[in-house]
C-alpha positions in Angstrom: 0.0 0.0 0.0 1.2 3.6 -0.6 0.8 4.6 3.0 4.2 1.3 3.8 6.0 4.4 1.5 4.9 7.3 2.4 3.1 7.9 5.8 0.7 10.3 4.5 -0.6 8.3 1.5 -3.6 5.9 1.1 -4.3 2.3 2.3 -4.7 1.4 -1.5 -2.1 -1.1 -3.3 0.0 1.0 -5.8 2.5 0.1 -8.7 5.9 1.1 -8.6 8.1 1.6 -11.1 10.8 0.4 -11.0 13.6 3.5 -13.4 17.1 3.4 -14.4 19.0 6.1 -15.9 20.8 6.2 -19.5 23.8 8.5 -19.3 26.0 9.8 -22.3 29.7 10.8 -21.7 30.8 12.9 -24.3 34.5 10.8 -24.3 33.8 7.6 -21.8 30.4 6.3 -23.9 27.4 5.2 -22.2 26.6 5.0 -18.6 24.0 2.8 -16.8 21.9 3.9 -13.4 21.0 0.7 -12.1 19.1 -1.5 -14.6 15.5 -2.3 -13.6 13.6 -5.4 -13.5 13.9 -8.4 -15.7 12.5 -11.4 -16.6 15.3 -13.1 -14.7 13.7 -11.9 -11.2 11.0 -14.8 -11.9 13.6 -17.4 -12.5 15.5 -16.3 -9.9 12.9 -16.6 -6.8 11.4 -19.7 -7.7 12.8 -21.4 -4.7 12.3 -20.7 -1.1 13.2 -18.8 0.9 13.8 -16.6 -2.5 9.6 -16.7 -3.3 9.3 -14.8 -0.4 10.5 -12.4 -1.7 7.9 -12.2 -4.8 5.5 -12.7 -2.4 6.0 -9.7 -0.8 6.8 -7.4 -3.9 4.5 -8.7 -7.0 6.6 -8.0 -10.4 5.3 -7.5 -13.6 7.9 -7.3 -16.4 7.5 -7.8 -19.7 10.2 -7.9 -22.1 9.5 -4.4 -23.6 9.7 -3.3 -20.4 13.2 -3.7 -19.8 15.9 -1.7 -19.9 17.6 -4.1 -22.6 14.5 -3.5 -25.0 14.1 0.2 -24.3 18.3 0.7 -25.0 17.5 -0.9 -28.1 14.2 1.3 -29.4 16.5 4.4 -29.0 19.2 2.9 -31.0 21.6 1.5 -28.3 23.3 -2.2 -28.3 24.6 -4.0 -25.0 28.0 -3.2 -26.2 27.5 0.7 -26.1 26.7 0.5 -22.5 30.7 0.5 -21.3 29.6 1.2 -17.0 26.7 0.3 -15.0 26.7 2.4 -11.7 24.5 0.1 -9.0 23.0 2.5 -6.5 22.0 -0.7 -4.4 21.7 -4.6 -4.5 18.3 -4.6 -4.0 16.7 -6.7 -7.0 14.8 -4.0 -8.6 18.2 -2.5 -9.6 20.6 -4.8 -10.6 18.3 -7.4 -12.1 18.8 -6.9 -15.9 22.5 -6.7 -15.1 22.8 -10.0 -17.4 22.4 -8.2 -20.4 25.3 -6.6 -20.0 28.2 -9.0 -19.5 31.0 -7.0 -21.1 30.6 -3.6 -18.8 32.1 -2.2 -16.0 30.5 -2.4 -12.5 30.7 0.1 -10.2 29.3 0.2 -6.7 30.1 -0.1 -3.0 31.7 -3.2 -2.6 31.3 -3.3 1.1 27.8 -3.3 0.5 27.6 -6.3 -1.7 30.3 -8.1 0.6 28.0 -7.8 3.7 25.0 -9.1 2.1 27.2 -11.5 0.8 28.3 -13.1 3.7 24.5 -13.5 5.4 22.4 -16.7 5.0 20.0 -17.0 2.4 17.0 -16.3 4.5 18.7 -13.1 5.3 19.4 -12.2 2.4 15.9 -12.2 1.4 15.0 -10.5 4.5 17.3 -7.5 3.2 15.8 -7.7 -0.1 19.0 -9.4 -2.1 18.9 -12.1 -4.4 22.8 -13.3 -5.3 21.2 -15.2 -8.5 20.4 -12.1 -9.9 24.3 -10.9 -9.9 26.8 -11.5 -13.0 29.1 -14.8 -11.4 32.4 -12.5 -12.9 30.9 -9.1 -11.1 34.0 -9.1 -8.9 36.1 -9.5 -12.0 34.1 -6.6 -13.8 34.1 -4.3 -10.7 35.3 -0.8 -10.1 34.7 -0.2 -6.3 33.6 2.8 -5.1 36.2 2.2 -2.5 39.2 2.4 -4.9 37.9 5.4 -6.8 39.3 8.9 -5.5 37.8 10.5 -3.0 36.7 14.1 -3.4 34.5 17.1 -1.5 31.2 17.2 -3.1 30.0 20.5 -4.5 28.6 23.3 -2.2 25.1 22.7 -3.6 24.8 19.2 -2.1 25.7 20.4 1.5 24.9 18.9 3.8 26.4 16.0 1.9 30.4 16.3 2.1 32.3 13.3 0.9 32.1 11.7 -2.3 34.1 9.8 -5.3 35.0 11.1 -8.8 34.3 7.6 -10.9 35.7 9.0 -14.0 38.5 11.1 -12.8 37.0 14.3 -14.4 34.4 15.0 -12.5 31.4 14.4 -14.5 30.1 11.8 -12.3 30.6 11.9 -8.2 29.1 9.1 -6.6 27.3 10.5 -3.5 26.8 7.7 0.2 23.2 8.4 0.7 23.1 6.1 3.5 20.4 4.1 6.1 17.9 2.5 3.1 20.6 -0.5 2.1 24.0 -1.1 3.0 26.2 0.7 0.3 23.3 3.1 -0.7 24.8 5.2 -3.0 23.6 8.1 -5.2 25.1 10.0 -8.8 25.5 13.6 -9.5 26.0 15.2 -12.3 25.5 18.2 -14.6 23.0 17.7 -17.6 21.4 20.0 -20.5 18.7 21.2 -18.3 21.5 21.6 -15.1 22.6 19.3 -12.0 21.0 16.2 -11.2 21.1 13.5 -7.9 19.6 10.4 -8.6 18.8 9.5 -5.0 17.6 5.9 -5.9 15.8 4.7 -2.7 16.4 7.3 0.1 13.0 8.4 -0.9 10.0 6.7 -2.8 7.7 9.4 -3.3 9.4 13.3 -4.2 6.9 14.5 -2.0 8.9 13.1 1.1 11.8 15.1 0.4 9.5 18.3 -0.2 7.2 18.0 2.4 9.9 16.1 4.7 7.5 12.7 5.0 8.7 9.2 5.9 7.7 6.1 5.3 5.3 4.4 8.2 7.5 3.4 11.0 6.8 0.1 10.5 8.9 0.3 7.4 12.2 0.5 9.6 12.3 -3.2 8.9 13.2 -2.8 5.8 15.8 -0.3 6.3 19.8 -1.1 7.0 19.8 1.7 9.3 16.7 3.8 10.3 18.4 6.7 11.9 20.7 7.0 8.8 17.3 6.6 6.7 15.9 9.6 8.4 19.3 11.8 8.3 19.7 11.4 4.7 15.7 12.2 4.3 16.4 15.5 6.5 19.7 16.3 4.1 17.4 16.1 0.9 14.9 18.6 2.2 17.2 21.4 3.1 18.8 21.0 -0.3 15.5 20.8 -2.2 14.3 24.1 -0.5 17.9 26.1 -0.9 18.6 24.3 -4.8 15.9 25.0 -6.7 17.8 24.6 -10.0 18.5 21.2 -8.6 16.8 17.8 -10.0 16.2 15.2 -6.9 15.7 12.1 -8.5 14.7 8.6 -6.5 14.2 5.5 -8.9 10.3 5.0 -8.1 8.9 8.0 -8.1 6.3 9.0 -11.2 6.9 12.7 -11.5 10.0 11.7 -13.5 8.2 9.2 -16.1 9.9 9.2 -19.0 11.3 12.6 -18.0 14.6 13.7 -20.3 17.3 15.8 -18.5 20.1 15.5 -21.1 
């Protein structure tokens, strides 16, 4: 129900989509945001205690719908995509990552190692499903970790610390921490001016505007609720001082089919 997301919405069910961002370099090539679903979420949560976690988040995805199909309608191949920046593990982001099996990876890597290491019932329990990752990922992965460390820009204060992927600045990953271990979002400048994707620190934009959480019951869900709540309290002062801004999260529909450049 929307009210699990956002504490002031209804008791009705609501779909979710579930974006990912296409980003073009003008020397490096093309640039993933997290993936999106796939097909291969089915396959891989036939089994218990993996069904659980369909059970608990119905998917519908269609092979149109995926970010393989839509790449392809704008004129893109597999090959062209050279990175794929994961925000998360969680499987409505990295599941159409086996499309891609000759691009970089970049993410946290303490993240992934953490969820690694749990049992699979707790791995479902924090929303991860290992079948859905690439076996060579570790081969094909530039960690966050490894990447140089720099201040972030004034106008994502209250955020400080990030990392230059690239080395020229034109994408920082920003720790937007609490919803999933290794939370991470990406800022960058674009044709219509700077962008966050926030992926999962918020659902709805309207809990960064109007400075709403999810019910309290959805602390469950999150790595670390305090952090949750920080982060949540660091996108609102930036959305009300940055109005040029673009806040982004991966599920909200303000920013259906929405082109920034």
């Amino acid at each position: 129900m929307e009210k699990s997301t956002y504490r002031e919405g209804s008791f009705k069910t609501r779909a979710y989509p579930s974006f990912f961002g296409v980003l073009e370099h003008p020397k490096e090539g093309l640039f993933l945001f997290d993936t999106g679903y796939s097909p291969r979420f089915e396959e891989a949560t036939k089994s218990f205690p993996e069904k659980l976690y369909a059970m608990m988040t119905p998917v519908t995805c269609s092979p149109e719908d995926t970010c393989q199909h839509q790449l392809k309608q704008r004129g893109f191949s597999e090959a062209d995509v050279k990175g794929i920046f994961i925000s998360h593990f969680h499987a409505d982001h990295v599941a159409a990552l086996h499309y891609f099996p000759k691009s970089k990876i970049y993410f946290a890597g303490n993240g992934l190692r953490r969820m690694e290491a749990l049992g699979r019932l707790r791995q479902v329990t924090n929303g991860f499903l290992p079948g859905l990752l690439p076996a060579d990922i570790w081969k094909r992965a530039v960690l966050l970790e490894d990447a140089k460390p720099v201040s972030l820009p004034k106008i994502l204060s209250p955020f400080k610390d990030g990392f230059d992927l690239l080395g020229d600045g034109s994408l920082l990953a920003v720790p937007l921490s609490g919803h999933m271990d290794g939370h991470t979002g990406l800022y960058f400048r674009s044709q219509k001016g700077p962008v966050l994707l926030v992926a999962d620190s918020v659902w709805h934009s309207d809990s960064y505007r109007k400075l709403v959480p999810p019910l309290a019951a959805a602390r469950l869900l999150m790595h670390d609720w305090a952090e949750y709540q920080r982060t949540l309290h660091s996108l609102h002062k930036i959305w009300k001082r940055e109005k040029e801004l673009h806040l982004v999260p991966s599920h909200c529909t303000d920013f259906k089919g929405v082109f920034l450049g």
